[in-house]
LUMLUMVO-585848 format. One record per residue: x, z, y of N, C-alpha, C in turn; residue number from 0. Coordinates in pm, 1 decimal. Atoms other than C-alpha are relative to their C-alpha. Example, Ala and Ser with C-alpha at 12.3 -4.5 7.8 and 13.67 -1.06 7.14 Angstrom:
BEGIN
[node [89.0, 0.0, -119.0], [1230.0, 780.0, -450.0], [90.0, 0.0, 120.0], 0]
[node [-82.0, -6.0, -119.0], [1367.0, 714.0, -106.0], [-77.0, 73.0, 109.0], 1]
# end
This chain:
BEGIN
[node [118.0, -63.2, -60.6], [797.9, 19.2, 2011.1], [-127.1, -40.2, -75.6], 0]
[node [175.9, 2.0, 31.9], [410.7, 73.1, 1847.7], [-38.4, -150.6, 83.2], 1]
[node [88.6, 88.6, -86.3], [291.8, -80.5, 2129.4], [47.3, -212.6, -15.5], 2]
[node [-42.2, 145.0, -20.1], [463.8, -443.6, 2079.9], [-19.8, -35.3, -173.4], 3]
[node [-12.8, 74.4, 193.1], [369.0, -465.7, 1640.5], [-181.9, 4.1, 31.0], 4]
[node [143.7, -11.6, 69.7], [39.8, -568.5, 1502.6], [-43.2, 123.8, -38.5], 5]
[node [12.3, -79.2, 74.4], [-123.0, -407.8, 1280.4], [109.3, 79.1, -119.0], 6]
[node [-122.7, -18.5, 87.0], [74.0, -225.2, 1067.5], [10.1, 171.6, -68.4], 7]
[node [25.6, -104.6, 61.2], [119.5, 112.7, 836.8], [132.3, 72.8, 4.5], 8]
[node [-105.4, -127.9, -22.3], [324.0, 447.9, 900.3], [13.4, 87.3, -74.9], 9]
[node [1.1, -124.1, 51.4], [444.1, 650.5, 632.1], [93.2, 113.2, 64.7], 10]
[node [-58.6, -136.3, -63.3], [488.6, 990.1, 781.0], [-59.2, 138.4, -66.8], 11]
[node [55.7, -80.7, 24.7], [373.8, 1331.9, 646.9], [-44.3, 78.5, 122.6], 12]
[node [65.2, -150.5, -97.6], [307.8, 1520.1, 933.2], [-104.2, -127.2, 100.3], 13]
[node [46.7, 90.1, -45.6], [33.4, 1304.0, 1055.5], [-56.2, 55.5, 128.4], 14]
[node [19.7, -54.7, -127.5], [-62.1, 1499.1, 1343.2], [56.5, -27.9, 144.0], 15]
[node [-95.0, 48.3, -86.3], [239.2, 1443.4, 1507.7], [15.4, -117.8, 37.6], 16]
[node [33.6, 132.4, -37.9], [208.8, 1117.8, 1473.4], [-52.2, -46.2, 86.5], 17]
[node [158.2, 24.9, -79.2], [-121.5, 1058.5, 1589.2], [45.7, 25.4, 198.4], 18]
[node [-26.3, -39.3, -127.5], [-24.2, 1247.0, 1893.1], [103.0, -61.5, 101.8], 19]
[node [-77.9, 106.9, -54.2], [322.1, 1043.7, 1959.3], [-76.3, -128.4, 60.4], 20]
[node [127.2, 132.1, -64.5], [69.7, 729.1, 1959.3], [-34.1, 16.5, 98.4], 21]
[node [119.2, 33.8, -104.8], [-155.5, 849.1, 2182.5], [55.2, 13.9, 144.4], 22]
[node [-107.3, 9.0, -131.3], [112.6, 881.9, 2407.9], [52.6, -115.3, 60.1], 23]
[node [-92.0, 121.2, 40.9], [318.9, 582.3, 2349.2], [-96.6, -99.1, 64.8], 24]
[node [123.0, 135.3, -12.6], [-23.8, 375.8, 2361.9], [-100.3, 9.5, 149.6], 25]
[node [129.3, -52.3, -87.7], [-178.3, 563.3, 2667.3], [-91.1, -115.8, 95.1], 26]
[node [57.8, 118.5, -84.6], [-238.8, 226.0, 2885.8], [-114.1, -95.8, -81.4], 27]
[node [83.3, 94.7, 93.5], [-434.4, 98.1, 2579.5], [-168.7, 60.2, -101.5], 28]
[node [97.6, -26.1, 98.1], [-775.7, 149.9, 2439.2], [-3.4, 62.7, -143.2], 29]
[node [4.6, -36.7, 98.5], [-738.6, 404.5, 2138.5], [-151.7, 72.1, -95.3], 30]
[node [121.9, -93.6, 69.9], [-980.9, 512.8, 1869.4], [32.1, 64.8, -126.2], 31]
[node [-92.3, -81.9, 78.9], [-834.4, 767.8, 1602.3], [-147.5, 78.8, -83.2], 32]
[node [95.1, -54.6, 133.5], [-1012.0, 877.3, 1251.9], [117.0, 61.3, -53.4], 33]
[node [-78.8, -130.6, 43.1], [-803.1, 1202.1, 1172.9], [-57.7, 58.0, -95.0], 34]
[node [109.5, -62.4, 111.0], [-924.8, 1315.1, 824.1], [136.4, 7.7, -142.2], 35]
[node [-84.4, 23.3, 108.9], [-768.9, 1458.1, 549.0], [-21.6, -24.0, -145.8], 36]
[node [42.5, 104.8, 81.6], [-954.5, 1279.4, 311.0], [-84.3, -112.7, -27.7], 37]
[node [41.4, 110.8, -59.6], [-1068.6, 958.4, 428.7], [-79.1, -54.9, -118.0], 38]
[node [85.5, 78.1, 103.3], [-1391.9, 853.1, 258.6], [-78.6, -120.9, 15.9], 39]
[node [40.5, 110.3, -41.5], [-1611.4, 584.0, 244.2], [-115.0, -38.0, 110.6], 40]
[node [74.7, -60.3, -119.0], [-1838.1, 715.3, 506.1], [93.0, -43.1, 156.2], 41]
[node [-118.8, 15.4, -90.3], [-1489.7, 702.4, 701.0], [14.9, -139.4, 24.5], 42]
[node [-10.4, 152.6, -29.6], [-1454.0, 351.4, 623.8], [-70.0, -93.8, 105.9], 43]
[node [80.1, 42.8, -21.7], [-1769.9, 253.5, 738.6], [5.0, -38.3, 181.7], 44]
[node [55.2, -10.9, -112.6], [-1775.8, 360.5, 1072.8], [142.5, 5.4, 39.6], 45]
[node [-88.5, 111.7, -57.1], [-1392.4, 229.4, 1106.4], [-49.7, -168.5, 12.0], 46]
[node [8.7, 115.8, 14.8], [-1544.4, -120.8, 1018.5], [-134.9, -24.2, 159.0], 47]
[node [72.5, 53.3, -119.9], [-1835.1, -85.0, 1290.4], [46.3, 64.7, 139.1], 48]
[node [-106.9, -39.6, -129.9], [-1583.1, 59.5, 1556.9], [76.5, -117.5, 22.3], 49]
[node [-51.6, 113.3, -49.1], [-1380.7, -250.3, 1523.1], [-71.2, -103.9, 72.1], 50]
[node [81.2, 105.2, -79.4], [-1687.8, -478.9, 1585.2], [-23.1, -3.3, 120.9], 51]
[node [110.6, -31.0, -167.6], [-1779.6, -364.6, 1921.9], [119.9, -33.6, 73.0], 52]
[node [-87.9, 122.2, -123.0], [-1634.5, -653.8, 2162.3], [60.4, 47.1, 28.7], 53]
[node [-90.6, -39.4, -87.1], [-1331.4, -559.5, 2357.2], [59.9, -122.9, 80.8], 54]
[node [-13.3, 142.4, -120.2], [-1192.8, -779.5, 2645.8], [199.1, 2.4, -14.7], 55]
[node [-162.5, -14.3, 7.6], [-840.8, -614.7, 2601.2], [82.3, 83.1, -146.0], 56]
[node [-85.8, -57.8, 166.5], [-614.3, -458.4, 2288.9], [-97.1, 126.4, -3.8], 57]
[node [24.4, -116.3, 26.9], [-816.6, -199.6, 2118.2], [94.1, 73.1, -158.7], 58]
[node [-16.7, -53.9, 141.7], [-626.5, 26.4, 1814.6], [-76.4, 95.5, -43.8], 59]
[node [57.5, -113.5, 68.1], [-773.7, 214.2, 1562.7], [94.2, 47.2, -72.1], 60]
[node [-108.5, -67.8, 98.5], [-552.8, 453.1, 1367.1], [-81.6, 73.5, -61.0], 61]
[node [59.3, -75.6, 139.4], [-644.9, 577.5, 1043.4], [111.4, 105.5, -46.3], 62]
[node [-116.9, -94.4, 64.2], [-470.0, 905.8, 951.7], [-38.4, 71.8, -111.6], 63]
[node [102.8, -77.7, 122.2], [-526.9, 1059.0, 633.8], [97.2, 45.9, -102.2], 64]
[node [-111.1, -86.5, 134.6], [-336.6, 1293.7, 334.9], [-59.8, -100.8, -114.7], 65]
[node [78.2, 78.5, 149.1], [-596.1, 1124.4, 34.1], [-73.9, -134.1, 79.8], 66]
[node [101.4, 165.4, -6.2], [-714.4, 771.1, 88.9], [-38.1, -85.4, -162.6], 67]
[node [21.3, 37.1, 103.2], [-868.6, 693.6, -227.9], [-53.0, -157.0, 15.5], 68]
[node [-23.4, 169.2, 56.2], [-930.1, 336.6, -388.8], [-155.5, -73.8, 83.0], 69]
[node [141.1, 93.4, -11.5], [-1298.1, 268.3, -279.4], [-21.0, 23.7, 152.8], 70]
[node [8.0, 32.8, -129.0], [-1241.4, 350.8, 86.5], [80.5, -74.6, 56.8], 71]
[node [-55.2, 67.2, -6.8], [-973.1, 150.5, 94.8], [-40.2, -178.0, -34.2], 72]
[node [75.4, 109.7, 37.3], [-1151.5, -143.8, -89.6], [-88.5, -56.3, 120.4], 73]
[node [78.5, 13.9, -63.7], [-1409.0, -128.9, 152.8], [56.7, -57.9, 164.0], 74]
[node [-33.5, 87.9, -140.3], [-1164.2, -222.3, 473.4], [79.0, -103.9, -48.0], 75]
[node [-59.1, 128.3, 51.5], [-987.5, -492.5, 261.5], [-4.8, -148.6, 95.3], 76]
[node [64.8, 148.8, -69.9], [-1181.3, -801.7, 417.6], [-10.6, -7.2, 159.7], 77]
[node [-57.3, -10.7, -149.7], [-1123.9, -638.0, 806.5], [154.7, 26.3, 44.7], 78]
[node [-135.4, 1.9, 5.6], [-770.4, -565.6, 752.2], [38.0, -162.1, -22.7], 79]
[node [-48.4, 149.6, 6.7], [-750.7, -948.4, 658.0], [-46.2, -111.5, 75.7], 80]
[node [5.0, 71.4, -124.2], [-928.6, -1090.7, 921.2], [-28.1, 95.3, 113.9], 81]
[node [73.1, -112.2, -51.4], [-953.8, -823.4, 1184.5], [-109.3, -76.7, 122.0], 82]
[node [106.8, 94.9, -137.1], [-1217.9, -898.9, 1517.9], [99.2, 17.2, 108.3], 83]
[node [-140.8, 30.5, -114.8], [-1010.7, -1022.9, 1813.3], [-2.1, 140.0, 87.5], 84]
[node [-56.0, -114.7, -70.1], [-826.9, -772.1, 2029.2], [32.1, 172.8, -93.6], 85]
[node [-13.7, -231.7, 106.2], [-823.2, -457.7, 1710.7], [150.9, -46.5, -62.3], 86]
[node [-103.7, -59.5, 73.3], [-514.4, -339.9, 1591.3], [-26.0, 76.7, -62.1], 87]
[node [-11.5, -77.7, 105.2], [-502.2, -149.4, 1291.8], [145.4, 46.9, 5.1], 88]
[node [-95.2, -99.2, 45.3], [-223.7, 155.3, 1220.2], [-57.7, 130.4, -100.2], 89]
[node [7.5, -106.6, 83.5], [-227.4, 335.5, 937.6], [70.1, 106.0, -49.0], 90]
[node [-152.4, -124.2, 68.5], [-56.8, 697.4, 835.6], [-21.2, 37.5, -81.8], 91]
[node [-0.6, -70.4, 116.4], [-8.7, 800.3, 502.5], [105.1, 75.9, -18.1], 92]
[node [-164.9, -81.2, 72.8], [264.6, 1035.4, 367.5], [30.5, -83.4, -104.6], 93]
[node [-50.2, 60.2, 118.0], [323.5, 829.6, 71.9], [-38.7, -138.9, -20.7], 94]
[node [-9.3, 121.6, -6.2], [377.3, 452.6, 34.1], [-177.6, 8.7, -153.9], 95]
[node [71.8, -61.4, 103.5], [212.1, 549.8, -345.1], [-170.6, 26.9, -13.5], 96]
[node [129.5, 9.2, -35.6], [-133.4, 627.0, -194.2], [-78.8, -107.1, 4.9], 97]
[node [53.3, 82.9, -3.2], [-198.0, 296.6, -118.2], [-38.9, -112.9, -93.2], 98]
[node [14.5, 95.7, 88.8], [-329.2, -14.6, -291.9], [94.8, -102.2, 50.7], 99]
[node [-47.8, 135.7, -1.8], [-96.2, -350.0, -326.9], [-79.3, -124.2, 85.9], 100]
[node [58.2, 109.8, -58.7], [-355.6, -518.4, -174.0], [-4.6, 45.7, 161.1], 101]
[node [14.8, -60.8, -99.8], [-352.6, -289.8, 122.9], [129.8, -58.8, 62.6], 102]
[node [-151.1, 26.1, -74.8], [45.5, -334.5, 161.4], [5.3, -150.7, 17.1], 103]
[node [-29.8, 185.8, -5.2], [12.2, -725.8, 108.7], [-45.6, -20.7, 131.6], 104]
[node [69.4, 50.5, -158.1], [-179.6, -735.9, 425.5], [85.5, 27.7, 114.2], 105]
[node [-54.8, -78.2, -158.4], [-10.3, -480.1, 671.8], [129.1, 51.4, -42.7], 106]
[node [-142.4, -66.3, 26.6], [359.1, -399.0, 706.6], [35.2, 118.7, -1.4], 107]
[node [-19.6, -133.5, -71.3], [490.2, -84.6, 669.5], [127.0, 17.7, 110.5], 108]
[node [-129.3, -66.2, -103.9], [735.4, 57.4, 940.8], [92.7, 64.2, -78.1], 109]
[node [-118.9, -106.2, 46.6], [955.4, 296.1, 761.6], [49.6, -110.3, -174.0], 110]
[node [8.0, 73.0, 91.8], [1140.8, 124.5, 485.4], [43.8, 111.3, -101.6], 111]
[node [-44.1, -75.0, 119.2], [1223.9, 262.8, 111.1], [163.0, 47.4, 30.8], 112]
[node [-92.6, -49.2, 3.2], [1449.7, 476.5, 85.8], [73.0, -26.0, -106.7], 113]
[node [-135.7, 95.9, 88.9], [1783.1, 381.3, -74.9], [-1.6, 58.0, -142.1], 114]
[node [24.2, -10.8, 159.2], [1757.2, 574.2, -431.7], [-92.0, 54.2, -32.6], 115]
[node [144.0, 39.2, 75.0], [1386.3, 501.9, -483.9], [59.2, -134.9, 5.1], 116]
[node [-31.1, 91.4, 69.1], [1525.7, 174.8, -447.1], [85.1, -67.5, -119.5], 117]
[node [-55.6, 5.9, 161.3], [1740.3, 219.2, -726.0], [-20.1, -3.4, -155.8], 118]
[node [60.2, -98.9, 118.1], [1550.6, 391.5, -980.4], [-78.1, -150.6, -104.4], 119]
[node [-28.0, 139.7, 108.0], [1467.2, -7.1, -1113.2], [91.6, -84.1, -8.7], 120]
[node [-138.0, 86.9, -21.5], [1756.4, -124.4, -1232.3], [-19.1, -164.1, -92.6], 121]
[node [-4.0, 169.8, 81.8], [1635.1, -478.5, -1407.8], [-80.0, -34.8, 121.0], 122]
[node [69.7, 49.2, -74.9], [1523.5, -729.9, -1222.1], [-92.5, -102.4, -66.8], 123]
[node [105.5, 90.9, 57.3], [1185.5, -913.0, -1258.0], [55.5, -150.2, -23.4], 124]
[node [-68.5, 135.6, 66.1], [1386.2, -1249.0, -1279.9], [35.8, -23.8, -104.4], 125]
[node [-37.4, -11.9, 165.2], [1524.0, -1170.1, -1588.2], [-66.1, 23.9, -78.5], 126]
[node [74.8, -33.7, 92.7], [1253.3, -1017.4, -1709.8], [-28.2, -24.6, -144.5], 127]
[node [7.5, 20.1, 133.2], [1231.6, -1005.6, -2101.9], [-75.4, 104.3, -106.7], 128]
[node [65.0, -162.2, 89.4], [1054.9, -780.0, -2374.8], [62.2, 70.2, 2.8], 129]
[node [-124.9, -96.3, -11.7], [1358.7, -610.8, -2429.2], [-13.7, 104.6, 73.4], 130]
[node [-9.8, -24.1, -121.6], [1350.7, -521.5, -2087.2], [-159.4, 114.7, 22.1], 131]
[node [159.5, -130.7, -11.3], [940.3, -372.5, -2118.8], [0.7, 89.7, -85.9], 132]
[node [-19.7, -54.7, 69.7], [997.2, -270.0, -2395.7], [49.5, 164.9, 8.4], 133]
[node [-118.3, -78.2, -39.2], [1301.2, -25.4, -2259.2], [-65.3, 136.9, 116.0], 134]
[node [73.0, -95.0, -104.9], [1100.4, 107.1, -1942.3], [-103.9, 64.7, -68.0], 135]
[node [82.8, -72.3, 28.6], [796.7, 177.7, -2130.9], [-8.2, 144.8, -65.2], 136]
[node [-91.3, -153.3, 45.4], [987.7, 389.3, -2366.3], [21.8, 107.2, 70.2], 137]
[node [-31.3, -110.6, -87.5], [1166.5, 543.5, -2116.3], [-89.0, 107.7, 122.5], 138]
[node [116.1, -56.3, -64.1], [837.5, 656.3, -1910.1], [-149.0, 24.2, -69.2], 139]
[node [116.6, -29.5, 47.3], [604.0, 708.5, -2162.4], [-26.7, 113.8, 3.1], 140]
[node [18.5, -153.9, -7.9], [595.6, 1103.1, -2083.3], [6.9, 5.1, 160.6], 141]
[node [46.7, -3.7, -124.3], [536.7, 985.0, -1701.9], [-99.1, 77.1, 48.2], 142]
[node [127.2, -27.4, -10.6], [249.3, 1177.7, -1544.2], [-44.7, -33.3, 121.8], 143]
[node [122.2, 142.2, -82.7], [12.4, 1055.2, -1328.2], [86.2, -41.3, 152.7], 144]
[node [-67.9, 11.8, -129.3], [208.5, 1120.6, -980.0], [139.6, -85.5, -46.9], 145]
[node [-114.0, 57.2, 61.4], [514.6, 1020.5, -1165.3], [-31.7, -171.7, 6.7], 146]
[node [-34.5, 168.1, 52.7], [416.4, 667.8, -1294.0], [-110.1, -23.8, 163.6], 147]
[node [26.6, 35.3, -154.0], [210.2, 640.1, -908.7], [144.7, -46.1, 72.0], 148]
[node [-169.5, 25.0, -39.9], [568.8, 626.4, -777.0], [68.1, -106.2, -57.1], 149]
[node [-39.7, 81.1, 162.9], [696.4, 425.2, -1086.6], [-82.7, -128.9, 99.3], 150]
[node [99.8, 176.9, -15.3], [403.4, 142.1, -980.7], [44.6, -65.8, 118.0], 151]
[node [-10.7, 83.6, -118.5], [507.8, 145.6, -617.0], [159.7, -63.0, 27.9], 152]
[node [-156.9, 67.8, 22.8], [912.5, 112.1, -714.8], [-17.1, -114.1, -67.7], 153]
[node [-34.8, 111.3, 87.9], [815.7, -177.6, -949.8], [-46.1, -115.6, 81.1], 154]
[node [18.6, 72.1, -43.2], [646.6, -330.1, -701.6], [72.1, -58.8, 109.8], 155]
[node [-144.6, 56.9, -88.2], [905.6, -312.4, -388.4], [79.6, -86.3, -77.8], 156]
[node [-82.9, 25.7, 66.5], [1123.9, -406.7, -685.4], [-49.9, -172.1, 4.2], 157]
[node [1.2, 111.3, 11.7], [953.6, -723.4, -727.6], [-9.4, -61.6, 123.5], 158]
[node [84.1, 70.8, -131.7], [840.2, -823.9, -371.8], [137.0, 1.0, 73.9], 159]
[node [-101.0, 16.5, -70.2], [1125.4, -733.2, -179.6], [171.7, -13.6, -34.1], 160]
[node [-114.0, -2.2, 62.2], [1444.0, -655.0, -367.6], [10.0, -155.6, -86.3], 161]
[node [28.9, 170.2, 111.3], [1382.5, -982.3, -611.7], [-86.8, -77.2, 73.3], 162]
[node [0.7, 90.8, -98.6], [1215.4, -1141.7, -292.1], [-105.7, -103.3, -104.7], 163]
[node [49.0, 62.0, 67.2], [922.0, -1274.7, -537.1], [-146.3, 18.8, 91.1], 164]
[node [135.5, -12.1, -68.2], [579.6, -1398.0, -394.2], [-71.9, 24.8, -149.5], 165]
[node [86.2, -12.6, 99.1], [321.5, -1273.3, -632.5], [-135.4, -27.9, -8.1], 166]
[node [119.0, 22.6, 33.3], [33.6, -1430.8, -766.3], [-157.9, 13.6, 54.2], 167]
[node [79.5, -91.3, -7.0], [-301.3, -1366.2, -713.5], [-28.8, 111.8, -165.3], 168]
[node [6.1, -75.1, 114.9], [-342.2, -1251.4, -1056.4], [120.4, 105.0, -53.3], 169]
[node [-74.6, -80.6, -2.3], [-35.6, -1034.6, -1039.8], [-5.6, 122.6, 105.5], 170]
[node [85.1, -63.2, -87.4], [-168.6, -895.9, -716.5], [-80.1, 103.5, -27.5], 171]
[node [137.8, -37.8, 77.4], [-478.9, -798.6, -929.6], [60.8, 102.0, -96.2], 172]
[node [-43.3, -76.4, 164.6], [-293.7, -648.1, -1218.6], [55.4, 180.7, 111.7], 173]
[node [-39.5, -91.0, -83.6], [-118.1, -431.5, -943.2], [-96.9, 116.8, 57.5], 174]
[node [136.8, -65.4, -32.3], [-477.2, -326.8, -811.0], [-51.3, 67.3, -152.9], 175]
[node [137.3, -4.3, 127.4], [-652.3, -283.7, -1153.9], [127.0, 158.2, -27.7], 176]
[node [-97.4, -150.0, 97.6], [-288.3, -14.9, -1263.3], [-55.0, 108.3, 117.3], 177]
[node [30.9, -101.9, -84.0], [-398.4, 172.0, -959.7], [-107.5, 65.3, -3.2], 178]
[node [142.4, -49.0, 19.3], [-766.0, 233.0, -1040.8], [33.2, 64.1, -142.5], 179]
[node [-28.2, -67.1, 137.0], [-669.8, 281.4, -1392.2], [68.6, 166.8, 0.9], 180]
[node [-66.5, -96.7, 1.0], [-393.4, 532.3, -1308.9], [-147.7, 135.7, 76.9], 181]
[node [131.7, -102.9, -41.5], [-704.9, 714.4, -1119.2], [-75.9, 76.1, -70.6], 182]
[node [80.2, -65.8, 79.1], [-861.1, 784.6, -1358.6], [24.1, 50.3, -132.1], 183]
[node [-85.6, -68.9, 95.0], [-596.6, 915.8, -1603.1], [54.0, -87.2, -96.5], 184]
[node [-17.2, 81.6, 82.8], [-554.5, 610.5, -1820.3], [192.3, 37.4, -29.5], 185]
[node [-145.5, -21.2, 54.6], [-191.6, 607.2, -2003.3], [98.2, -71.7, 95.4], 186]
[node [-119.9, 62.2, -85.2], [130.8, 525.2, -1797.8], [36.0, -130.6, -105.9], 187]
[node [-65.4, 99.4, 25.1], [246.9, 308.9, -2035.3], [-80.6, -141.5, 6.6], 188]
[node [73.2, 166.9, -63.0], [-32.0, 40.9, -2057.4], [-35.0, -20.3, 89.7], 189]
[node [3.6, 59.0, -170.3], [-51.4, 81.9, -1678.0], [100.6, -88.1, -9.3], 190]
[node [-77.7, 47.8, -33.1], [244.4, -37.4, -1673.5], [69.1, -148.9, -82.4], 191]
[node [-17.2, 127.4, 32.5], [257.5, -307.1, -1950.6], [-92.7, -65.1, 39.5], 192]
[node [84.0, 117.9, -58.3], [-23.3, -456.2, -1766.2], [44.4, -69.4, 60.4], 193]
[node [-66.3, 76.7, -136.2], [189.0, -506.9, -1462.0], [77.7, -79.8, -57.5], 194]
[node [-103.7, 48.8, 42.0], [498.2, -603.7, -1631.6], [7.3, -153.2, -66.1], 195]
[node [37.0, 139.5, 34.8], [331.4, -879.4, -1831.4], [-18.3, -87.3, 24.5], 196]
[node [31.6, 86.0, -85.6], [186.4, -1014.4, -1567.0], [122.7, -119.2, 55.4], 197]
[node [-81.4, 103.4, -79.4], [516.2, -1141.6, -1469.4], [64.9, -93.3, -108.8], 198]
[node [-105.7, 54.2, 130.0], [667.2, -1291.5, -1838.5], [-70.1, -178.2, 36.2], 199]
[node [-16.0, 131.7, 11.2], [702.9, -1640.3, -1835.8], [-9.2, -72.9, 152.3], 200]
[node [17.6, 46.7, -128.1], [709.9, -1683.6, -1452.1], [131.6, -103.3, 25.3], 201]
[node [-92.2, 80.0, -0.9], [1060.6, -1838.8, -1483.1], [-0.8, -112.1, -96.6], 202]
[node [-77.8, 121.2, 117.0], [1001.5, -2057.1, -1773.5], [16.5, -111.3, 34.3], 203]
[node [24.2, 152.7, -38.5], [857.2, -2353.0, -1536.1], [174.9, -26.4, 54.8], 204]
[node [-168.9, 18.9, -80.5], [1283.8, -2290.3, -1362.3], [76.4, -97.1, -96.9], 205]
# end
């Protein structure tokens, strides 16, 4: 049940439906719902001074949105990580992909990867070797932008959950920085040897 998780993030496409399940699900509870299908930083704003305003008992806010770009997202970073007592945060996106690394580090999602997206990296960051970057880069250097978006968020399940690796802050970062980059058209492949690098020599201290 909604009602018994934190905060926490819903990928669903039909966000309507969603929204509407919630407001069902949640009816005994204080809701406040920002329905937009492209959540800007205007949007942000006036999620961050909706949370402030005291509550005595559970309030949620749900954020639903098709496009959540990087700088309205930036902007609830530091209330998603400490929120003000009694707010719950739920977020709906259609696509894991949309979001930033720093977004997912905070809040869980509900729905988990599906079984061959979790496939589609077959090395694991433990082993990691040039060889190994070498091989992917190759093989995705004719990625395009949605493509290696997908690509960033399989490499990252790949490392976090499948290979069960805590990451850095500076791996964290690298994760953030391929996502702004990819925004703005930069090349798949040195998106992606940014990330990848980030992790070489993490086993040598083993």
């Amino acid at each position: 049940m909604h009602s018994d998780l934190g905060s926490h993030i819903i990928i669903d496409k039909e966000s309507e439906q969603r929204v509407a399940s919630l407001l069902a699900e949640l009816k005994d509870s204080r809701i406040v719902t920002f329905l937009e299908d492209d959540f800007k930083v205007e949007h942000s704003k006036a999620v961050i001074a909706e949370a402030y305003i005291s509550e005595e008992h559970r309030k949620t806010i749900i954020i639903a949105t098709k496009n959540f770009n990087i700088y309205s997202q930036n902007a609830l970073l530091k209330i998603f990580e400490e929120p003000p007592r009694n707010i719950v945060f739920i977020i709906i996106v259609p696509t894991k992909s949309l979001l930033l690394p720093t977004i997912r580090s905070r809040l869980p999602i509900l729905k988990k990867q599906e079984q061959r997206e979790k496939q589609k990296i077959d090395f694991s960051f433990v082993k990691l070797d040039n060889a190994l970057i070498f091989s992917f880069l190759k093989e995705n250097e004719r990625a395009s932008k949605h493509e290696a978006k997908e690509l960033l968020e399989m490499l990252f399940y790949r490392a976090t959950v499948i290979d069960k690796l805590i990451l850095s802050a500076y791996q964290l970062e690298c994760f953030d920085k391929a996502y702004r980059l990819l925004e703005v058209n930069s090349r798949p492949q040195s998106v992606f040897a940014l990330v990848l690098m980030s992790f070489m020599g993490v086993n040598d201290a083993d």
